[in-house]
C-alpha positions in Angstrom: 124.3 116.5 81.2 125.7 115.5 77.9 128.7 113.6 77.1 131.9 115.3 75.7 133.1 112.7 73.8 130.0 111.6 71.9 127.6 114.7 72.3 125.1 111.8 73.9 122.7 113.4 76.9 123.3 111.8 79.9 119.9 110.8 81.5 119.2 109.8 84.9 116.6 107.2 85.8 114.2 109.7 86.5 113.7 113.8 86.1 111.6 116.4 86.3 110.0 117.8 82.9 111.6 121.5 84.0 115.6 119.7 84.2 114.8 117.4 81.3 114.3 120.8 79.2 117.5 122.2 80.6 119.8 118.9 79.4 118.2 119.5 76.1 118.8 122.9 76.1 115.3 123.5 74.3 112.5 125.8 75.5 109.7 124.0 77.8 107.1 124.5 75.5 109.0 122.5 73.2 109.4 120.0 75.4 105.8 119.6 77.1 104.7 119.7 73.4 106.5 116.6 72.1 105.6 114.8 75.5 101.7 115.7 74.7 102.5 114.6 70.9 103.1 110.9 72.8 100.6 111.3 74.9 102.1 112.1 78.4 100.6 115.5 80.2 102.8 116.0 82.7 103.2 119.6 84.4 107.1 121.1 84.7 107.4 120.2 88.4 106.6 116.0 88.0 109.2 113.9 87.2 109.0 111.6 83.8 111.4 108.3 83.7 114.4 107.6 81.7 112.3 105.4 79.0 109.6 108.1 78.7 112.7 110.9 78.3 114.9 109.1 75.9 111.6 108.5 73.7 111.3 112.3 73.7 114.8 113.0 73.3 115.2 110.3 70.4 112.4 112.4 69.1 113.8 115.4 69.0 117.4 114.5 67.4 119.2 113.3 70.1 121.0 110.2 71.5 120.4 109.4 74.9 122.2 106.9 77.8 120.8 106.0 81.2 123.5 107.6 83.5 125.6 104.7 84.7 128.8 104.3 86.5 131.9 102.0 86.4 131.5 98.0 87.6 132.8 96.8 90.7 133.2 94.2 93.6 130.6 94.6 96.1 130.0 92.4 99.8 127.1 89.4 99.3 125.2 87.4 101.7 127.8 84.6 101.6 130.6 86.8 102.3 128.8 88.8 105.4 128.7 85.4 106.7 132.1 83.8 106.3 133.3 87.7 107.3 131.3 87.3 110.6 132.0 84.0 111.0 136.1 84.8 110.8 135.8 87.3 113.4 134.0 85.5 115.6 137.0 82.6 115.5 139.6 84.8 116.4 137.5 86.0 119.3 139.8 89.4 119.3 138.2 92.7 119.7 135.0 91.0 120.0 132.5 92.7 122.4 129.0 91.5 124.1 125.9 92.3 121.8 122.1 92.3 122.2 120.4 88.6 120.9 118.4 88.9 117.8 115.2 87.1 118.5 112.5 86.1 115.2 108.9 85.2 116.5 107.5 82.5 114.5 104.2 80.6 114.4 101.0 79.4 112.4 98.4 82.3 111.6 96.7 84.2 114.6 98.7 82.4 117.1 99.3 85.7 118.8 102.9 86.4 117.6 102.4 90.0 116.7 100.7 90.7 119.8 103.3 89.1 121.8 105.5 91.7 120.2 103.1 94.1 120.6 102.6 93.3 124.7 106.4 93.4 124.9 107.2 97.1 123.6 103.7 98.3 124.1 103.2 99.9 120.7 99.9 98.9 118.9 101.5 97.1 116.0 99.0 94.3 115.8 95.8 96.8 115.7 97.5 99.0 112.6 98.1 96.1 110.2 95.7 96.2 107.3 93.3 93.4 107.9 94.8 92.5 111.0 97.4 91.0 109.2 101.5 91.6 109.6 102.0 91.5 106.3 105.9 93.1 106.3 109.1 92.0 108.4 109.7 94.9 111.3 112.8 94.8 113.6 112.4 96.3 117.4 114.6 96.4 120.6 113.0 96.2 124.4 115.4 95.8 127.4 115.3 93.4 130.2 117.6 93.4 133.3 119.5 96.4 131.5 120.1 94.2 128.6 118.8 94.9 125.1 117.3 92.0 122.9 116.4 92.7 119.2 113.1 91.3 118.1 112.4 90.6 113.9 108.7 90.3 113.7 107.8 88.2 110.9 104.2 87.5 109.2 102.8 84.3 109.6 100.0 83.1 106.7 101.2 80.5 104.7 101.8 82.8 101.6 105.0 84.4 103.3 106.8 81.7 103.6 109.7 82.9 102.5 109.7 85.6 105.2 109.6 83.4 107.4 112.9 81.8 106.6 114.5 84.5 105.6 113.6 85.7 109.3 115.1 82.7 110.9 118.4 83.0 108.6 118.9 85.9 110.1 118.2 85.6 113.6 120.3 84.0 116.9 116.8 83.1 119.3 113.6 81.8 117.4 111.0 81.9 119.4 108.2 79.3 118.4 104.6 80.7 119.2 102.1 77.9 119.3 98.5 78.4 120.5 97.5 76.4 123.8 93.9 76.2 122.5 94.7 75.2 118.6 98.1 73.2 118.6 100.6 72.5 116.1 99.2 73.4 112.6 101.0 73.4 109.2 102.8 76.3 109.3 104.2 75.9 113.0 105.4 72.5 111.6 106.8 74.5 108.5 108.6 76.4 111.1 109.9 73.7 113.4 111.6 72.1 109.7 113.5 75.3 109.4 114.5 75.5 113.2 115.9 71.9 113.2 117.4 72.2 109.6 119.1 75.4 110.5 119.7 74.2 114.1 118.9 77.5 115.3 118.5 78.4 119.0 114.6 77.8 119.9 112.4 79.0 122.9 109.0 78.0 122.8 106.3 80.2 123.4 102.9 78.5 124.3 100.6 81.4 124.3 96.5 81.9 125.1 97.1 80.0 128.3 94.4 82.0 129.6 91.7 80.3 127.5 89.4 78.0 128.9 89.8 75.5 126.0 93.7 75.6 126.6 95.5 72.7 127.1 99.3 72.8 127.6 100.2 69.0 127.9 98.5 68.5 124.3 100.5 71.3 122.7 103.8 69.9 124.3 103.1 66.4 122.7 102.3 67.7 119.2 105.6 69.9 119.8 107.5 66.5 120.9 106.2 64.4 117.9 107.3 67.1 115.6 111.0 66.9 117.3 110.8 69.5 119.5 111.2 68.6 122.8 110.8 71.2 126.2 112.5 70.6 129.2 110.2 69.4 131.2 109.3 66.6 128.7 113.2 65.5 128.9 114.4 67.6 126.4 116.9 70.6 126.2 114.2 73.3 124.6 113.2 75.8 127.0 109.4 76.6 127.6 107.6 79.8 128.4 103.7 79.4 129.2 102.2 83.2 128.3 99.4 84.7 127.7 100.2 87.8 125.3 96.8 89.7 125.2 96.4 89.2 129.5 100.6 90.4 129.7 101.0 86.9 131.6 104.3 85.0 131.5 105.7 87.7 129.2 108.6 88.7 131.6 109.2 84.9 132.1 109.6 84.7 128.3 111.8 87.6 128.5 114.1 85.8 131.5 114.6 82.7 129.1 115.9 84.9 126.2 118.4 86.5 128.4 119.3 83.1 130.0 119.7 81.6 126.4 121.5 84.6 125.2 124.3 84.1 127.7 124.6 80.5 127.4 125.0 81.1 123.3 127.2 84.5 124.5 126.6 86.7 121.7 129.5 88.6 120.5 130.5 90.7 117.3 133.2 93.4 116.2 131.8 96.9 116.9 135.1 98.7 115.9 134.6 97.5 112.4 132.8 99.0 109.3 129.3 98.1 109.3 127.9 95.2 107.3 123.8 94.5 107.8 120.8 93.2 106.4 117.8 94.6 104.4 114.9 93.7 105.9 112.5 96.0 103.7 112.8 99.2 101.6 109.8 101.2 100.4 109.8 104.7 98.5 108.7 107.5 101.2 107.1 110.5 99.3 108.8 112.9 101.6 112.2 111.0 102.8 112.7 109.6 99.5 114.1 105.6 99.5 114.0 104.4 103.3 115.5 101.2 104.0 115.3 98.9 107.2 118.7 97.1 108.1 120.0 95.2 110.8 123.2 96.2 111.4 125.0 92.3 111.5 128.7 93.6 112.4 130.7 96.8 112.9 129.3 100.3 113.6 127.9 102.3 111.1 127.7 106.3 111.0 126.2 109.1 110.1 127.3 110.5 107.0 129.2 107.5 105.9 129.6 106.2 101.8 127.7 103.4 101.3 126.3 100.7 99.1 123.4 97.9 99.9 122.4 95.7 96.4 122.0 97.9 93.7 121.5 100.8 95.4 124.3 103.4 96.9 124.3 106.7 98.6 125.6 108.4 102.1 123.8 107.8 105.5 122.0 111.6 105.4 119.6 110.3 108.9 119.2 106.9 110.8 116.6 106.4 113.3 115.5 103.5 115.8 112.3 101.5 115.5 110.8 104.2 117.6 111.9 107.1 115.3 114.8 108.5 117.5 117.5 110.0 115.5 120.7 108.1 115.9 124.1 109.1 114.9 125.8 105.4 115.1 124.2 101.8 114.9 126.1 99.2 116.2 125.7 95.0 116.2 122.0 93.5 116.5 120.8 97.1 115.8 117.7 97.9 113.7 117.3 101.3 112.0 115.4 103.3 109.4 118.1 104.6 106.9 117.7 107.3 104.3 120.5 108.5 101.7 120.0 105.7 99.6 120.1 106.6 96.0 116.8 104.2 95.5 115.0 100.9 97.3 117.2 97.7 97.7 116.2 94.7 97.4 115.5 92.5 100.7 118.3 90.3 101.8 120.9 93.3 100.0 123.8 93.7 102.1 124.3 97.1 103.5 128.3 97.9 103.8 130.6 101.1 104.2 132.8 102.5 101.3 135.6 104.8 100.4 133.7 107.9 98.3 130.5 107.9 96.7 132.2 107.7 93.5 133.1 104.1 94.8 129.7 103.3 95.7 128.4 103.9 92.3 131.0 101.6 91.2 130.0 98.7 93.6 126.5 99.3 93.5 126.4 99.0 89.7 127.9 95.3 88.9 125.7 94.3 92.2 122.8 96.3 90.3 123.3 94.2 86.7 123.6 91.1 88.2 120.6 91.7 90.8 118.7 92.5 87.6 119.6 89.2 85.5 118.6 87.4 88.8 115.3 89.1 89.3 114.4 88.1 85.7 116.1 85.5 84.9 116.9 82.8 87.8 114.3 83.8 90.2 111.2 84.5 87.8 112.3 80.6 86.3 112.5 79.6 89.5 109.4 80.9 91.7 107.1 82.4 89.9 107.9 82.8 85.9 106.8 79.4 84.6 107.7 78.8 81.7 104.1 78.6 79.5 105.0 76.3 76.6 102.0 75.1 75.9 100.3 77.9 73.4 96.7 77.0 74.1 97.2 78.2 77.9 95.2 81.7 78.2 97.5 84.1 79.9 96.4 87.2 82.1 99.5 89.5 81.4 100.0 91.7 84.9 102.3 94.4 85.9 103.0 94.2 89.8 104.1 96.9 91.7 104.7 96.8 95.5 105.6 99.1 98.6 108.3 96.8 99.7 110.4 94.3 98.6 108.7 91.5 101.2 105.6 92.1 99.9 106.1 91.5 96.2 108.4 88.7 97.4 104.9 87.2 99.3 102.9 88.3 96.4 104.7 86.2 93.9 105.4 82.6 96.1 100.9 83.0 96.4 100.5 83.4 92.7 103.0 80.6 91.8 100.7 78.3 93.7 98.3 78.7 91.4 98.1 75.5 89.0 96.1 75.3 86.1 96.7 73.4 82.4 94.0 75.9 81.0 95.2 79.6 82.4 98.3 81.1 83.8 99.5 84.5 85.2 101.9 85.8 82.6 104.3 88.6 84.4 104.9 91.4 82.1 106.7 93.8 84.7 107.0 93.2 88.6 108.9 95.9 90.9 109.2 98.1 94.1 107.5 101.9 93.4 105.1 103.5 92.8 103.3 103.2 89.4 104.8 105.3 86.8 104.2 106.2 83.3 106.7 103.3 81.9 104.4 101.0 83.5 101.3 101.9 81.7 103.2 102.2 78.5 104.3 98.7 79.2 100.6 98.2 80.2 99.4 99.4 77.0 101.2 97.5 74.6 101.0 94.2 76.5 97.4 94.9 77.2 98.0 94.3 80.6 96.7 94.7 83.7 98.5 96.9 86.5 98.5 95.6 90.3 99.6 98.2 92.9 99.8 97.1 96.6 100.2 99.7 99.2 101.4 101.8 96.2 100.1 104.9 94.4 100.5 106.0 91.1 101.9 109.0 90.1 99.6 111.7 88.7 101.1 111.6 85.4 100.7 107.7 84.9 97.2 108.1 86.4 96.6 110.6 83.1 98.5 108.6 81.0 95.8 105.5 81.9 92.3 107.3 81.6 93.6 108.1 78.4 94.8 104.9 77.1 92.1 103.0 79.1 94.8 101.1 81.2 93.6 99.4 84.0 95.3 100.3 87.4 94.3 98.4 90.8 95.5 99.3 93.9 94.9 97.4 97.3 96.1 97.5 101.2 95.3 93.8 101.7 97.6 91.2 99.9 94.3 89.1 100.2 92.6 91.0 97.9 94.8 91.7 95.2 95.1 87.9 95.1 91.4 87.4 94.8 91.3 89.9 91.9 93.6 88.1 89.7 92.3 84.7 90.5 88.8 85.7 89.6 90.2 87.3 86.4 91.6 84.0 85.7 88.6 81.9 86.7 86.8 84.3 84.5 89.4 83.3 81.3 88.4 79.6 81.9 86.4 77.7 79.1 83.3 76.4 80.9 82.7 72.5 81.5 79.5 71.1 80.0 78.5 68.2 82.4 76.5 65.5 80.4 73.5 63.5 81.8 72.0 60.4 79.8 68.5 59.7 80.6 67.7 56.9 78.4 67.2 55.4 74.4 64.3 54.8 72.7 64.0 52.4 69.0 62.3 53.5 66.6 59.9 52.1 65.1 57.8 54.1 62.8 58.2 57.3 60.6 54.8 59.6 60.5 55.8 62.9 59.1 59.5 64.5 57.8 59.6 67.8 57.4 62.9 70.4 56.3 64.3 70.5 60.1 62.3 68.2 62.4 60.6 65.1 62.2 57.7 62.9 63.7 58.4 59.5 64.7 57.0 56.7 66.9 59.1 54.2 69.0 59.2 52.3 72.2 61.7 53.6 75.5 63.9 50.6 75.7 65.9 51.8 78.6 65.5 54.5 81.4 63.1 57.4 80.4 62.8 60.3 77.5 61.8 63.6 78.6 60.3 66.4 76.9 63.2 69.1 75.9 65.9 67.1 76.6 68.6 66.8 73.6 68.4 63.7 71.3 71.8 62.0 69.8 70.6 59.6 67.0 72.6 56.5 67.0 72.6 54.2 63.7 74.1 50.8 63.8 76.3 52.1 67.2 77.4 55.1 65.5 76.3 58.6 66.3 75.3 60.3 63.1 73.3 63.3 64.5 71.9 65.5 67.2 68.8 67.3 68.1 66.2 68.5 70.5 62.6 66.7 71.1 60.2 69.7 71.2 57.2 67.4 71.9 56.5 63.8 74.0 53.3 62.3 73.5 51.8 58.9 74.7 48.5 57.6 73.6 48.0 60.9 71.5 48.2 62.8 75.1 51.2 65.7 75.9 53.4 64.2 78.8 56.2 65.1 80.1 58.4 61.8 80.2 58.1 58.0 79.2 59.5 55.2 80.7 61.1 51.7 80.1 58.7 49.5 77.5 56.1 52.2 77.1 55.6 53.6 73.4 55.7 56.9 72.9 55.5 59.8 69.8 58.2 62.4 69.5 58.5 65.7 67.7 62.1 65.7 66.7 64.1 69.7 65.4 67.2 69.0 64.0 68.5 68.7 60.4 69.7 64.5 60.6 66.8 62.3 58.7 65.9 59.4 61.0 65.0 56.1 60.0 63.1 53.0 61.3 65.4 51.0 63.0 67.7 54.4 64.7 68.2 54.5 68.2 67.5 58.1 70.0 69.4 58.5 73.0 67.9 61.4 75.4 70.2 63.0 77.6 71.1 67.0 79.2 74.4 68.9 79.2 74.6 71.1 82.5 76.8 74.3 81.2 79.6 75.1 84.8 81.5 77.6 86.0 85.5 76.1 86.1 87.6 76.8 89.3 90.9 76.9 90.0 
């Protein structure tokens, strides 16, 4: 498209090679030739991105523009809030709505395969490594009523999951291991509960093991300032055992009891407002986000807007992948129409015309953007290196979803060295494309992919400009590479031993580079090859190695305290009668972070 007014092309964020060549009006040959010329082979059909097409275009005489829309006002997190808030004050129109529980809990405490006992799905055994590494939402019903579950992972890097899957959430339910206890991240857990004074069942799971033992696990709970009901306190307390499916319905019983005591309510009459929990590019289905609808009802084939990106709700489904044409309050769904992946923690929200969308999704867009690099890389994870001897390992970081570049960069900002830092060149949501290794190139950086791919054209682009691409399925090891890469950068430590000094007391034969001399060990020992530091009136004024340690005329291989000995000395300082020699060994290690 080109603009009337200024004769500028009008370039979308990305296009295939085939429409580029029909905005330009210029044959395709002319076009694949000038994208060869920069070194891009990329076949009529793939797409190029709006860096890699503007270079081209600039190339071949004409002004280009990212195709951009009008600036809005758009709904934020605060807003949603005080919005839901507000309606649930004036109590009018308000209508009964399924609880939104978060399962939280240390590391292999069984929260996932709670879940997983509880809709009967498998989740736990699919994760890579065993690990639930991104935030899921599902719904089961008990007694005819539905209860919405947000799973959340549980190592220590995703903390920030974590909360943001208690911020969201009515119920948390607090999964601790009956044969491990409170550990550090169920106490990390409990600090959000009672900071956010959220609604908390506990969950004491394994009950079934034979090291189990329940009264223990309630004390730790109590001395962390959680306190169950039969201890005195208000907190109820389910005994389960997830893998043996004992207790579960119990569990279950205690969310509904809870729910009606809290007495969940929300607007369903409303336009919808929800959460991102993830978004991830689908090669078929395009961006697909996952949102919890917060408030109102939202249909298909409604204008919409969440963060930065916009579009029209073209298909919804539930957790299970059944096609739904409206979501209501506490509802989870898979959404795709969106123009392109939001952000987690976007709000989702309804609009007048796509045209409108564009406009709200844009101003949301810039100032998304100046947060992702500016107040959140300062922030977390884009420390400031202002000391110039630091080594840096410039990375590019690309990610399936929002959550997991989000865990990703709170891991690596734990790293804490005066000697080497990660220095982030480019992080984002996507697969790799050729911008990247362009980026890559001139940065000399290193490109990190998790759960990612790139596209065939930045694959090309790579092998040909020797850009190194990694990709991994296990946050784990993507970690590992880059802190081996920057244990690799680190100057080694030499680790000195002293062994012992020596006087000297006669010269027999100085030569251009080493030197005979006799003396007399005057504390600890001398060894053969160790180094030598010759010391002259307490001052250091040269170093060497002894080649050769004799006593009595005879080759030994160390003399001790007050025995005379003869050493062959290689090094350039002359040494006189009188000098000290100190022997010692430097040990060359390996740094760690």
């Amino acid at each position: 498209m080109i603009d009337s007014k200024n004769k500028t092309l009008i370039i979308p964020a990305t296009i295939t090679v085939r429409k580029f060549s029909e905005i330009l009006k210029l044959p395709l040959g002319t076009v694949i030739t000038e994208l060869m010329k920069n070194g891009i082979l990329a076949t009529i059909n793939e797409k190029i991105d709006f860096e890699t097409a503007s270079i081209i275009a600039q190339d071949l005489g004409f002004e280009s523009q990212e195709e951009v829309v009008e600036s809005g006002e758009t709904m934020t997190l605060e807003k949603m809030l005080d919005q839901i808030k507000k309606d649930a004050e004036t109590g009018e129109k308000l209508q009964k709505r399924p609880p939104i529980v978060t399962i939280l809990g240390h590391v292999d405490h069984g929260k996932t395969t709670l879940l997983d006992t509880i809709r009967k799905s498998g989740v736990a055994a699919k994760e890579s490594g065993g690990i639930t590494q991104h935030i899921s939402a599902y719904q089961a019903k008990k007694k005819g009523q539905l209860i919405t579950f947000v799973d959340t992972p549980g190592h220590a890097a995703f903390s920030a999951m974590r909360e943001r899957g208690v911020s969201i959430a009515d119920i948390a339910i607090l999964v601790v291991a009956a044969d491990d206890g409170v550990r550090p991240q169920t106490k990390e857990v409990i600090t959000y509960l009672l900071t956010k004074k959220i609604p908390t069942i506990v969950a004491i799971n394994k009950v079934d093991k034979p090291e189990a033992n329940i009264q223990r696990v309630k004390q730790e709970l109590a001395e962390n300032g959680i306190l169950v009901e039969d201890w005195g306190g208000q907190i109820l307390c389910s005994e389960v055992s997830a893998k043996q499916n004992i207790g579960v319905d119990g569990l279950l019983e205690n969310i509904i009891l809870l729910s009606e005591v809290e007495d969940f309510k929300a607007e369903f009459k409303r336009d919808a407002l929800g959460v991102v929990l993830e978004s991830h590019l689908d090669p078929q289905k395009g961006p697909v986000a996952t949102i919890l609808i917060k408030t109102g009802t939202l249909k298909e084939g409604q204008d919409i807007i969440a963060g930065s990106a916009y579009g029209r709700v073209r298909r919804m489904e539930d957790f299970s992948g059944k096609r739904l044409l409206e979501a209501g309050p506490s509802t989870p769904i898979s959404l795709i129409g969106l123009n392109t992946t939001s952000n987690t923690n976007d709000i989702l929200q309804v609009v007048d015309g796509k045209s409108l969308a564009k406009m709200e999704s844009l101003r949301f867009g810039e100032k998304n953007q100046s947060a992702k690099f500016g107040e959140i890389t300062a922030q977390k994870i884009y420390k400031t290196i202002a000391d110039e001897k630091i080594q840096k390992l410039n990375v590019i970081i690309k990610s399936d979803v929002q959550g997991s570049l989000e865990a990703i960069q709170q891991i690596l900002s734990d790293i804490k060295s005066t000697e080497v830092a990660v220095n982030y060149i480019s992080i984002g949501v996507g697969n790799i494309t050729e911008s990247d290794v362009r980026m890559a190139k001139n940065s000399s950086s290193v490109i990190f992919g998790f759960n990612i791919d790139a596209t065939p054209v930045a694959k090309r682009m790579a092998e040909a400009n020797q850009v190194e691409i990694k990709s991994y399925k296990i946050i784990y090891e993507l970690i590992d590479d880059i802190k081996n890469r920057l244990v690799e950068m680190l100057p080694p430590s030499i680790e000195r031993t002293d062994l012992g000094k020596m006087e000297v007391l006669a010269i027999f034969k100085t030569g251009k580079k080493d030197m005979i001399v006799g003396g007399k060990v005057i504390s600890g020992k001398i060894a053969k090859n160790c180094l030598i530091e010759v010391m002259r009136n307490d001052t250091v004024i040269g170093k060497g190695k002894l080649q050769n340690l004799q006593q009595n005329k005879v080759d030994v291989d160390e003399v001790v305290k007050n025995h005379e000995c003869g050493v062959t000395f290689d090094g350039e300082t002359k040494i006189k009668e009188g000098d000290r020699l100190i022997g010692f060994y430097e040990e060359i290690k390996k740094k760690t972070l």
